[in-house]
C-alpha positions as CSV (number, residue, x, y, z in Angstrom):
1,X,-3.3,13.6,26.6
2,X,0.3,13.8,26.0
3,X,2.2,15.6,23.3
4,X,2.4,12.7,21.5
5,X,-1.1,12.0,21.5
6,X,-2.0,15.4,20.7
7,X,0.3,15.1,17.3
8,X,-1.4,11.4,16.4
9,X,-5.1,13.5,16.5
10,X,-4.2,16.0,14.8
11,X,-2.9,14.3,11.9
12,X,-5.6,11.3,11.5
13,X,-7.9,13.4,12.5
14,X,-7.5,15.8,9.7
15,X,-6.5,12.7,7.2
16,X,-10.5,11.6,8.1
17,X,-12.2,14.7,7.8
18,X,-10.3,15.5,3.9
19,X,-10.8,11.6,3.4
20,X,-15.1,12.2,4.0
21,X,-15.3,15.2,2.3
22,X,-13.2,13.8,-0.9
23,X,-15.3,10.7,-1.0
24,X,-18.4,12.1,-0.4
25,X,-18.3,14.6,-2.9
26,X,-16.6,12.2,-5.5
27,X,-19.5,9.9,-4.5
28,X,-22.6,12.3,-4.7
29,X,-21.3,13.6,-8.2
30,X,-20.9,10.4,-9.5
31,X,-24.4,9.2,-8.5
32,X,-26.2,12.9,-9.3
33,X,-24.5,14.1,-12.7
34,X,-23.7,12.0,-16.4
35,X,-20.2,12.9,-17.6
36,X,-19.9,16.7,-18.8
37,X,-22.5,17.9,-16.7
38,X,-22.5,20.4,-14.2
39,X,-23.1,23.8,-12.8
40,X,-22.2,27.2,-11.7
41,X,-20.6,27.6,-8.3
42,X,-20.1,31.5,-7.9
43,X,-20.3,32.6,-11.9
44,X,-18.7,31.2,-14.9
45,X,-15.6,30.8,-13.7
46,X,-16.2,28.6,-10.5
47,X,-17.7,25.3,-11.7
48,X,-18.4,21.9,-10.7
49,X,-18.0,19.9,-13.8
50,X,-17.8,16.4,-14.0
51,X,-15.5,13.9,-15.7
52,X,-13.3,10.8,-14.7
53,X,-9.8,10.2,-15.8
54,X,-7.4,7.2,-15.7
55,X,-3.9,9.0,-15.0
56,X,-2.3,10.9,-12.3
57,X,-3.8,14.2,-11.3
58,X,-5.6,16.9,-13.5
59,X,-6.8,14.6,-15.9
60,X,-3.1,13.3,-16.6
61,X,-3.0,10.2,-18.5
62,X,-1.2,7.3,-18.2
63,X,-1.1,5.0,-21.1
64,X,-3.2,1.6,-21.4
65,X,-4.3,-0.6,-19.1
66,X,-1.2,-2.0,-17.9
67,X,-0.1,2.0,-17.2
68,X,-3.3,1.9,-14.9
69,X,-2.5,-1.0,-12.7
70,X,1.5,-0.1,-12.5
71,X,-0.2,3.6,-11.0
72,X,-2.5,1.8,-9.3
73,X,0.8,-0.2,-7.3
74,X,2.6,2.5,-7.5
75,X,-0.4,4.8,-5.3
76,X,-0.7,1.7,-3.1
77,X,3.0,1.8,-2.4
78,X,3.4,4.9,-1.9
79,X,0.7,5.7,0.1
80,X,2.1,2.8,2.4
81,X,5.7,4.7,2.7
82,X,4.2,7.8,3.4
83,X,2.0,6.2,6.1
84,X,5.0,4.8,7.6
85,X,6.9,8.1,7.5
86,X,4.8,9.9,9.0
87,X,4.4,7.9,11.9
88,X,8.0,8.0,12.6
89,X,8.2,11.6,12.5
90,X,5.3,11.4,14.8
91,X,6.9,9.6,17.1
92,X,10.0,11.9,16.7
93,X,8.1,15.0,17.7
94,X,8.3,16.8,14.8
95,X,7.0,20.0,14.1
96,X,3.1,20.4,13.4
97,X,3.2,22.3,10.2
98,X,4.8,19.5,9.4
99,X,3.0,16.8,10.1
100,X,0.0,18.8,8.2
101,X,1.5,18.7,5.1
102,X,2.6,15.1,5.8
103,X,-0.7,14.8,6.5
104,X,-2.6,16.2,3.7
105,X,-0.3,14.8,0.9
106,X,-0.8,10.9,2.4
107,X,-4.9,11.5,2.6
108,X,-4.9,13.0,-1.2
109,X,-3.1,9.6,-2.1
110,X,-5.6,7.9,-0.3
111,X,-8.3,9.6,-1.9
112,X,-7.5,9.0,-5.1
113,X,-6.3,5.6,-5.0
114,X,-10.0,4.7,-3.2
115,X,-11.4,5.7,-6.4
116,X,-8.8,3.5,-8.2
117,X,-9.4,0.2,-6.3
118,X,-13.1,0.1,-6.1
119,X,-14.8,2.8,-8.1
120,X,-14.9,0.1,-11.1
121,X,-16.5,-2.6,-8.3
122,X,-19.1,-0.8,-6.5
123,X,-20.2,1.6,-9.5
124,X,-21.6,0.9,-13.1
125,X,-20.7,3.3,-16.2
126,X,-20.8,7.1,-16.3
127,X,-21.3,8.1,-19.8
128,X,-22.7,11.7,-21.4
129,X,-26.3,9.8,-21.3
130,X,-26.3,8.0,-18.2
131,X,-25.9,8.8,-14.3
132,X,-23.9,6.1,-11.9
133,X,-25.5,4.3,-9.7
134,X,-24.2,3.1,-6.3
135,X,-23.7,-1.2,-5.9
136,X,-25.7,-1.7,-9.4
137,X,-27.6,-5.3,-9.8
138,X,-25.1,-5.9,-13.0
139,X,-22.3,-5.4,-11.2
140,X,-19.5,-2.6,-11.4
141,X,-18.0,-1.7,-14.3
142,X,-14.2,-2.9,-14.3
143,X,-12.2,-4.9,-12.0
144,X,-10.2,-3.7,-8.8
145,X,-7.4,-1.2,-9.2
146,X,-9.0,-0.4,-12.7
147,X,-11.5,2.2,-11.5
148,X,-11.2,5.9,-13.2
149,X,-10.5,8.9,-10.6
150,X,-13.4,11.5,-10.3
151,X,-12.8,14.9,-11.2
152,X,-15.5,17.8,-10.7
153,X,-13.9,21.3,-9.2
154,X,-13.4,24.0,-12.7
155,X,-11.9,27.2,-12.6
156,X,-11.6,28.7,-16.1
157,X,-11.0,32.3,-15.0
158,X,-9.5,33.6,-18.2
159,X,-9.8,32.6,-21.7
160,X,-8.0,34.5,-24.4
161,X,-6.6,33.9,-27.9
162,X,-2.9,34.2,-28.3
163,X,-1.4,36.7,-30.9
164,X,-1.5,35.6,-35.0
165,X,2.2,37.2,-34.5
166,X,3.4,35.0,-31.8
167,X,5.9,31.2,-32.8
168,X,3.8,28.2,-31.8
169,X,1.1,29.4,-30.3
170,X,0.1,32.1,-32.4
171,X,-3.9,31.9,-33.0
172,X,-4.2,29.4,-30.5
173,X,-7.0,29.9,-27.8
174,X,-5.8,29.3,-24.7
175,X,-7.5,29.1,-21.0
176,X,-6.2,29.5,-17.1
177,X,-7.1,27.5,-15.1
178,X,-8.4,24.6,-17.5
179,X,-7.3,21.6,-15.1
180,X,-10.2,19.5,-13.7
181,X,-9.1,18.4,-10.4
182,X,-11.1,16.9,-7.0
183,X,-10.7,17.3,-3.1
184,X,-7.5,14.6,-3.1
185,X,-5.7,16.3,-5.5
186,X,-6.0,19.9,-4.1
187,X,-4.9,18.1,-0.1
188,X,-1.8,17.6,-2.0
189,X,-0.8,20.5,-3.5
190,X,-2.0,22.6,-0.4
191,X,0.8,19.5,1.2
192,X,3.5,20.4,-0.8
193,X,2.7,23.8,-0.2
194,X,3.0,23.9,3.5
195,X,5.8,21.8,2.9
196,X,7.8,24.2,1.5
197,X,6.6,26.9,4.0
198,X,7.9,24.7,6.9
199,X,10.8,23.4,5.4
200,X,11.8,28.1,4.7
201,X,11.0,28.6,8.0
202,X,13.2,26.0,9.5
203,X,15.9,27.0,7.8
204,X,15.5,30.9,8.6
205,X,15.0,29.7,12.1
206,X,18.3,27.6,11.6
207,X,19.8,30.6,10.5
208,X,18.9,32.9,12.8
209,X,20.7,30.9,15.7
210,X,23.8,31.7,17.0
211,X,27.0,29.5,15.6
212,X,28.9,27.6,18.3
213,X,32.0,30.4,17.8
214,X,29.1,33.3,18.8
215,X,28.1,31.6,21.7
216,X,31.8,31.3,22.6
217,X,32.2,34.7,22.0
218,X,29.2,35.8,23.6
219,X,30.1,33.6,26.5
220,X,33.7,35.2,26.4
221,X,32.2,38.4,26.8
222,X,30.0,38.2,29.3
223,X,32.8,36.8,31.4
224,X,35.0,40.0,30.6
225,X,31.8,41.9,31.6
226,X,31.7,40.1,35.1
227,X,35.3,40.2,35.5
228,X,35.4,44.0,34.9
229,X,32.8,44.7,37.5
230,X,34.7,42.1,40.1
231,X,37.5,44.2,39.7
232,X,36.2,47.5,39.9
């Protein structure tokens, strides 16, 4: 298997595994819990709790109908470019950590946009009262790129009230972490993440390379060196 090769595995490969794991998940709570249900993973403050949103990420909204199917393009676009990107920087050899986050942030698009296309086709309701189920009789319940995003993982670790002293939010209870997000959305933050850490390293790699003038000079020295011990 050539380098090459190697790269193209290692970056579908992992795009499939997040892809399996988001959908099954997404697909299991959807057909297992009503909306606003869920449980304890490790206490109170690791949760799977389960609710659906229109918008971006995190339960994000993003106006009316029309704001669904302009993010609904918009995802499909975009997950196209980044598809295409990261095949030329495939093909350019570029550096695995790379290609990872590449990776990851194109699969969590993917993930979500799944949800987008054909949730609302191949599923019927979730409400408090009543549990999905998988390719109902009646039919789903919305058209293509209309379907809501599921959203299950919960981590309200702290929960405190802010002080009665303090300008707008004074008295106000407030909560960290209180965003509802899934398997996509956490492939791309953990993306842009690794991002960043590539992108720091390459340029302390950059920097710790010798300028054109110290290589000269380096060069230039060794030659005096070499001279000096002709000569002696």
């Amino acid at each position: 298997m050539t380098t090459q090769q190697k790269k193209y595995a290692l970056c579908f490969g992992l795009i499939a595994i997040v892809l399996v794991i988001d959908q099954a998940l997404k697909i299991w709570v959807k057909t297992h819990l009503a909306i606003g249900d869920g449980f304890n993973l490790i206490g109170e403050w690791s949760r799977i709790y389960f609710v659906e949103n229109e918008g971006i990420a995190f339960g994000i909204s993003f106006g009316s109908n029309v704001g669904k199917l302009i993010l609904s393009l918009f995802r499909m676009i975009a997950s196209v470019g980044i598809l295409i990107y990261l095949i030329n920087r495939i093909k350019k050899g570029a550096r695995n950590l790379f290609l990872v986050s590449i990776s990851l942030i194109f699969v969590g698009a993917i993930g979500n946009l799944v949800d987008s296309c054909f949730y609302g086709l191949i599923f019927n309701e979730s409400t408090h009262e009543q549990v999905a189920t998988l390719f109902p009789e009646g039919g789903g319940y919305t058209r293509f790129l209309y379907g809501k995003v599921v959203d299950m993982f919960y981590f309200p670790i702290a929960e405190w009230t802010w002080p009665a002293w303090m300008p707008w939010f004074g008295g106000k209870d407030a909560e960290f972490f209180n965003a509802i997000f899934n398997v996509a959305d956490a492939a791309v933050c953990i993306g842009v993440a690794l991002l960043i850490i590539d992108q720091f390293r390459n340029d302390t790699d950059e920097n710790s390379k010798p300028s054109e003038n110290e290589k000269i000079a380096k060069d230039g020295q060794i030659s005096d060196v070499k001279t000096a011990e002709i000569t002696e």
